[in-house]
N, C-alpha and C positions, 0 to 999 in steps of 0.2 A: 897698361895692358899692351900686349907686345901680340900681337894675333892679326890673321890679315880678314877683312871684314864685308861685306856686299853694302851699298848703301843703293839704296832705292829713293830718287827723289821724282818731286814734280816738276822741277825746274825745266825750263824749254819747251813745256809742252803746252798742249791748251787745255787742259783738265787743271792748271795751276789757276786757272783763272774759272772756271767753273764750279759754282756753290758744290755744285751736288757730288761731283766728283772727286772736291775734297773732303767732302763728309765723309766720302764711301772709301778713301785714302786713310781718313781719322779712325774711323772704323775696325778698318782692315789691322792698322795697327797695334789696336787696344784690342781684338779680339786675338791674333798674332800670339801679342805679348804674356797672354794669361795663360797659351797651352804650352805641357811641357812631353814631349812626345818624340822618339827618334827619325820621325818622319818627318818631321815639322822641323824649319829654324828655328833657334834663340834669335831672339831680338835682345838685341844690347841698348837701344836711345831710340829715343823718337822724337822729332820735332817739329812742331806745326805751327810755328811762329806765323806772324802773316809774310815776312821779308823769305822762309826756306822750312820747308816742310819735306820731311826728309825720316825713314827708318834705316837706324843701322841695325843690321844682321849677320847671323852667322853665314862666311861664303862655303858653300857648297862647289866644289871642282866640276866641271861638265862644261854641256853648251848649252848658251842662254834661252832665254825661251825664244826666241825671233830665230836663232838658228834651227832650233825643233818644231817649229812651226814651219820654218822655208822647206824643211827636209819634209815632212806631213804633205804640205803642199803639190811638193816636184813628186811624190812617191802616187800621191791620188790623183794627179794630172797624167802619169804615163801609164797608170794602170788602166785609162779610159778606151 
């Protein structure tokens, strides 16, 4: 497959190391993976090994959510 792809992992974070928030990681991605909707990614892999726990998806072009969220932020801070 020749396609350019989003991977979402846990790696670096502290949710890789927290029970519940890999559950809610495992989760995420089994419920993901069963819908099939023009709104919604395709998820192409998942993996939740204990050593890299990780979904590949389809990438959507834009800005990530941390930049839509910074912009949310500055937009609700100057309107005050």
């Amino acid at each position: 497959m020749r396609r350019i792809v989003a991977v979402k992992t846990t790696e670096g974070r502290d949710i890789a190391r927290d029970e519940v928030s890999v559950k809610r990681f495992i989760n995420e991605s089994k419920a993901v993976s069963m819908l099939s909707h023009p709104n919604i990614v395709t998820i192409y892999d998942v993996s939740v090994r204990s050593d890299a726990k990780y979904i590949v998806m389809e990438y959507i072009e834009g800005n990530n959510p941390e930049e839509l969220h910074a912009a949310k932020e500055g937009n609700s801070n100057s309107a005050r």
